[in-house]
C-alpha positions as a printed Julia matrix, in Angstrom:
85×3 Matrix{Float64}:
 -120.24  -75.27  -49.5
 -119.39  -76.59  -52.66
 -115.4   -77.24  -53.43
 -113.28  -75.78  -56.23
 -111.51  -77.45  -58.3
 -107.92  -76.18  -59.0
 -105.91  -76.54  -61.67
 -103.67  -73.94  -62.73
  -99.99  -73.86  -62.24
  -98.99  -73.8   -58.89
  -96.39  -71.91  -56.71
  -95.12  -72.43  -53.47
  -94.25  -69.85  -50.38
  -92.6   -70.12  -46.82
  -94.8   -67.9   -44.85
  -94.67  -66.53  -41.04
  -98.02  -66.17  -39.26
  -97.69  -64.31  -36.0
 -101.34  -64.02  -35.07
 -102.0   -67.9   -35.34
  -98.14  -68.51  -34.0
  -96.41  -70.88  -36.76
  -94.83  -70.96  -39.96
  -96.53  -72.58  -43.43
  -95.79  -73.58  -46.63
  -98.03  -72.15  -49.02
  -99.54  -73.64  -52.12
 -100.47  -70.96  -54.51
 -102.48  -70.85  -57.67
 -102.88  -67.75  -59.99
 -101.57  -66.1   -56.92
 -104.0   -67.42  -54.21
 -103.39  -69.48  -51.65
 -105.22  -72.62  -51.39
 -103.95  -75.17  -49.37
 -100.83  -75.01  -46.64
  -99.01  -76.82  -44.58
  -98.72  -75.23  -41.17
  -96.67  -75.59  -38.38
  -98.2   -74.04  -34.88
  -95.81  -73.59  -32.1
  -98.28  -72.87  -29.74
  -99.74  -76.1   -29.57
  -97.34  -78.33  -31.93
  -99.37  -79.37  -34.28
  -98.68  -79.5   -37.7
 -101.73  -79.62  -40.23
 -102.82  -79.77  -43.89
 -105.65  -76.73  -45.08
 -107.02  -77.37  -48.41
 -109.21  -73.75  -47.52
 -112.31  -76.77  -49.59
 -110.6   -76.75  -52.71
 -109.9   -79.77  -54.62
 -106.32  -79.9   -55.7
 -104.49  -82.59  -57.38
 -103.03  -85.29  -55.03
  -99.5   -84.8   -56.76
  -99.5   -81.36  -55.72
 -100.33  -82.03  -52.25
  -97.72  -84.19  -52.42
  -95.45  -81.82  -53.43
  -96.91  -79.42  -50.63
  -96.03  -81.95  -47.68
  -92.39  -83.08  -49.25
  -91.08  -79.52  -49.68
  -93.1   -78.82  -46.0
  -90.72  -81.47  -44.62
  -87.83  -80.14  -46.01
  -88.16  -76.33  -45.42
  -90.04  -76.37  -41.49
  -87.35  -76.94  -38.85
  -88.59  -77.98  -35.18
  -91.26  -76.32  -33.17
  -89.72  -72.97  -31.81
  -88.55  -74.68  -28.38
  -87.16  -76.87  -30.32
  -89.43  -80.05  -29.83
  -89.33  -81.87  -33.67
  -92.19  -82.53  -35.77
  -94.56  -85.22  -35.87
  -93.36  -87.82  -37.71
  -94.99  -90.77  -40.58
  -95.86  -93.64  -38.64
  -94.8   -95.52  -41.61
């Protein structure tokens, strides 16, 4: 599968996923998503999707700052992974 290249101005969303468990931030272009940050309660894990689309690195970094800042802890309250730096 060949990757997209994205490059349009970008949007972000907080939104609730009750089939896969978890809570993401969304990084939108012309109204798509295509890449997240998602947090899944039922197994704690807390992953980057880039859906194969290449996206600037500044606005992944953008993605995973405002991720940190808007996703509390894991429903029972265990916190997120942290940087091991």
């Amino acid at each position: 599968m060949k990757s997209k290249i994205i490059s349009a101005p970008f949007d972000m969303q907080v939104a609730s996923e009750v089939i896969r468990d978890g809570l993401g931030v969304e990084l939108l272009a012309d109204g798509e998503v295509v890449a997240e940050v998602f947090r899944c309660d039922a197994n704690h894990s807390l992953v980057l999707n880039t859906f194969g689309n290449d996206i600037p690195l500044v606005e992944i970094e953008r993605l995973i700052s405002r991720a940190r800042n808007r996703l509390d802890a894991f429903e029972d309250g265990t916190p997120l992974p942290v940087s091991a730096e």
